[in-house]
Backbone as CSV, one residue per row, in Angstrom:
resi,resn,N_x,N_y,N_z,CA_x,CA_y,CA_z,C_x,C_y,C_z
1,UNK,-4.614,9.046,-19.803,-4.568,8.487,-18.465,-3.282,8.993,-17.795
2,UNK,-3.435,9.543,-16.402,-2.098,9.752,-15.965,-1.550,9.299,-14.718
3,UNK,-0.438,9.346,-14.190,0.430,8.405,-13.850,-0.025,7.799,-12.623
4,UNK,-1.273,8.661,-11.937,-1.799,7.855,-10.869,-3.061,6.977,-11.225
5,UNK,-3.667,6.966,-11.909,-4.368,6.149,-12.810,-3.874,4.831,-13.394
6,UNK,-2.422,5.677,-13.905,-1.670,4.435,-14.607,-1.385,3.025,-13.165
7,UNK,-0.812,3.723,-12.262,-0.782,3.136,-11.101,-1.848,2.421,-10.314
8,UNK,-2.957,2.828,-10.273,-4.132,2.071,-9.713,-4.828,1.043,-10.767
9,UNK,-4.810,1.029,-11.939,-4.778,0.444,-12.759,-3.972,-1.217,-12.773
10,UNK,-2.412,-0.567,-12.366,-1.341,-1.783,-12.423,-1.708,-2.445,-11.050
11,UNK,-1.932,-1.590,-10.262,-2.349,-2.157,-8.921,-3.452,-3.310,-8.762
12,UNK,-4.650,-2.830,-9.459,-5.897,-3.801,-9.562,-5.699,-4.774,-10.684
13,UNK,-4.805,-4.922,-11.180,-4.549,-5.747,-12.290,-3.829,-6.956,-11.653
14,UNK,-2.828,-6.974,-9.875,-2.793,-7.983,-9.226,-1.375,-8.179,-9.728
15,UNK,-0.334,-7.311,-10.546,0.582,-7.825,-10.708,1.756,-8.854,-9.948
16,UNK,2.506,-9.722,-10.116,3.414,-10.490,-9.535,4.313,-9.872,-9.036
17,UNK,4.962,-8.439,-9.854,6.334,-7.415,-9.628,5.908,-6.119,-9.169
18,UNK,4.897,-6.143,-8.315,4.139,-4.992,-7.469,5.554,-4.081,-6.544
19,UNK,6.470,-3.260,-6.546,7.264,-3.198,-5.327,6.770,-2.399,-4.105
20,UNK,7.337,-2.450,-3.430,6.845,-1.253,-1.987,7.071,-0.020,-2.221
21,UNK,7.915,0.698,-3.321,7.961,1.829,-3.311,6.605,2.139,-3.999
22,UNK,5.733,1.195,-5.140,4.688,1.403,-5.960,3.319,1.795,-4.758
23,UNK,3.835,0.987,-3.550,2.566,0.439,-2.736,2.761,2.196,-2.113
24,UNK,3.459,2.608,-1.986,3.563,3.581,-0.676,3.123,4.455,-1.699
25,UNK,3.980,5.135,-2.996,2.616,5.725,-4.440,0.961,5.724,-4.197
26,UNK,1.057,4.562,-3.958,-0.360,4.036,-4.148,-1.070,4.488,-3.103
27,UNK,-0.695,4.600,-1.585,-1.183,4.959,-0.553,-1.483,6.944,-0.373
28,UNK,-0.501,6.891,-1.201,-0.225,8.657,-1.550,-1.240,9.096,-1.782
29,UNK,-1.540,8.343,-2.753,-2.872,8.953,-3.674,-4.283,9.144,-2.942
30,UNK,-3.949,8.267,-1.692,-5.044,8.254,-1.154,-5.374,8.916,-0.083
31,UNK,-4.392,9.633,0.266,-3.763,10.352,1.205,-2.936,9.757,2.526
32,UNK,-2.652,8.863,2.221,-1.922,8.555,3.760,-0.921,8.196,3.225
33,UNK,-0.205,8.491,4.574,1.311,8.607,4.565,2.142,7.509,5.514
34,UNK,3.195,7.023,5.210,4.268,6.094,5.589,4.478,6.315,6.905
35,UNK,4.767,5.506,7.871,4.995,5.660,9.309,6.502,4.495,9.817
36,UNK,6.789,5.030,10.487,7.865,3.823,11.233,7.125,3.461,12.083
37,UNK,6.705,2.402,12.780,6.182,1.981,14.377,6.947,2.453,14.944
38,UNK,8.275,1.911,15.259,8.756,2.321,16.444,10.070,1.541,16.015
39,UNK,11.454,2.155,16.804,12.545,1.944,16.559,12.862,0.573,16.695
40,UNK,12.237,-0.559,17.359,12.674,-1.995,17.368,11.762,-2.609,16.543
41,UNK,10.364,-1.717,15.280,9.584,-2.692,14.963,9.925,-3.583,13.200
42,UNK,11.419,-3.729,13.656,12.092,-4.094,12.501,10.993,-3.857,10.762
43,UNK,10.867,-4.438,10.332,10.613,-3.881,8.827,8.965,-3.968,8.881
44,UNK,7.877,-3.282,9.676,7.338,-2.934,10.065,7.018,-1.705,9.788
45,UNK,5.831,-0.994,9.108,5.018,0.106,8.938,3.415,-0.109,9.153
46,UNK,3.230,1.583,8.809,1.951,1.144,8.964,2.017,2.484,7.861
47,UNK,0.485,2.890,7.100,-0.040,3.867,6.511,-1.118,4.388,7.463
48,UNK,-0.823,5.716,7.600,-2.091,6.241,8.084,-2.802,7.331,7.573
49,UNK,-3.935,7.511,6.983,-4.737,8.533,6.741,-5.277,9.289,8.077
50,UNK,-4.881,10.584,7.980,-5.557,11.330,9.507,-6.616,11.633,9.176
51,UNK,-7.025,11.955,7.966,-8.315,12.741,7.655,-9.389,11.949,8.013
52,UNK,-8.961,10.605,7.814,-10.487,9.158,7.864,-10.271,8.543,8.513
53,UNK,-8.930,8.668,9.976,-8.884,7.630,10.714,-8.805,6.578,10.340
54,UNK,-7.622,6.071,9.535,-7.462,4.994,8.978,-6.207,4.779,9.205
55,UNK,-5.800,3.350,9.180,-4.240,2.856,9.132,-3.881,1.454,8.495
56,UNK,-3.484,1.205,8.138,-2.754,0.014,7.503,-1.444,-0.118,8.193
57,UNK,-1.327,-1.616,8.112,-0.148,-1.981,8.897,0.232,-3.031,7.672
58,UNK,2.343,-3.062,7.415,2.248,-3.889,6.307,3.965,-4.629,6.778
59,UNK,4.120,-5.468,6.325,5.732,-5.295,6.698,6.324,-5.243,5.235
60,UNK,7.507,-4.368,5.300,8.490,-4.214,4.390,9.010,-5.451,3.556
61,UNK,8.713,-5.691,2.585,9.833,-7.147,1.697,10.842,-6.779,2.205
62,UNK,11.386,-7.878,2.226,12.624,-7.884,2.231,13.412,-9.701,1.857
63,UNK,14.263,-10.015,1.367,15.643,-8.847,0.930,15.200,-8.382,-0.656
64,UNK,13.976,-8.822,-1.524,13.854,-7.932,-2.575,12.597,-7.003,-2.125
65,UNK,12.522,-5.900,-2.854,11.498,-4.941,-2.811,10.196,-5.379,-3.376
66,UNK,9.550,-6.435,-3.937,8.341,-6.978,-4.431,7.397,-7.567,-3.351
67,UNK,6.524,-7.197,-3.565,5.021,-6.924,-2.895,4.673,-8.542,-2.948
68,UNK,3.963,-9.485,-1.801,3.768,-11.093,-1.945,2.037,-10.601,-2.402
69,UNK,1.797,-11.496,-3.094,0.558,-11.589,-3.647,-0.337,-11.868,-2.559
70,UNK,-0.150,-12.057,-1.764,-1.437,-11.840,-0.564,-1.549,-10.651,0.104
71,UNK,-0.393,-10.839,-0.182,-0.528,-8.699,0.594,-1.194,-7.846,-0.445
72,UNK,-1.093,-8.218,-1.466,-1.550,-7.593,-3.003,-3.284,-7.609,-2.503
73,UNK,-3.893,-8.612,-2.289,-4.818,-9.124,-2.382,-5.651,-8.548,-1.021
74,UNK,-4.473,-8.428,0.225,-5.245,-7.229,1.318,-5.251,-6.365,1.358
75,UNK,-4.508,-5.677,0.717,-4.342,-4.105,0.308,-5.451,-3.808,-0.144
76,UNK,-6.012,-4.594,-1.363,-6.993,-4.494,-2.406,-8.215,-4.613,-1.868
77,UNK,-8.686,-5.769,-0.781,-9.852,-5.735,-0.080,-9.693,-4.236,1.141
78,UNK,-8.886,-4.196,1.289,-8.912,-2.898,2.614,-9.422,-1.790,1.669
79,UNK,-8.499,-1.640,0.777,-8.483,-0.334,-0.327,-10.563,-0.663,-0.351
80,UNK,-10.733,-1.371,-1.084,-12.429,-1.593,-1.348,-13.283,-1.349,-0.397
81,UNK,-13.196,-2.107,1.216,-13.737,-1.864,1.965,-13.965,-0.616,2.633
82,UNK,-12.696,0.481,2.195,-13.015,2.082,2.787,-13.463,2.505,1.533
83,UNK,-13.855,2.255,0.432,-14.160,2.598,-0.696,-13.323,3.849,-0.980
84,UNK,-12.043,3.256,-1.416,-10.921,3.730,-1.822,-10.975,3.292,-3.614
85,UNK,-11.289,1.794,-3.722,-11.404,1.649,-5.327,-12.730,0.899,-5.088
86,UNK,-13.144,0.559,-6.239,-14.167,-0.117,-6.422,-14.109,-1.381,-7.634
């Protein structure tokens, strides 16, 4: 198994210590890439795939880098609903 496997794996497994650098990995794989909104949209992104017209919008943790389990949990239905995982 390799390391992006290993990763979608840890991902659907719902972990508690998910971080944002794992999530933006995770988006990689799928092809989309990290965005700033815009210079006042404080900790604010979005992912966008150009190829499928797709975007995700997420805000940054903060002050630790760990992912809240509901965000875990929309990532995971979005990811499903473009049939990204299954």
């Amino acid at each position: 198994m390799g390391t992006k496997e290993k990763l979608i794996s840890r991902f659907k497994r719902q972990p508690k210590d998910f971080t944002f650098n794992e999530l933006v990995r995770l988006f990689k794989i799928y092809s989309f890439n990290l965005e700033h909104i815009g210079s006042t949209s404080g900790s604010r992104v979005k992912f966008v795939n150009k190829e499928k017209d797709l975007q995700y919008r997420v805000h940054k943790p903060h002050p630790s880098n760990i992912i809240k389990h509901y965000v875990i949990k929309q990532v995971t239905e979005y990811l499903k609903i473009n049939k990204f995982i299954k």
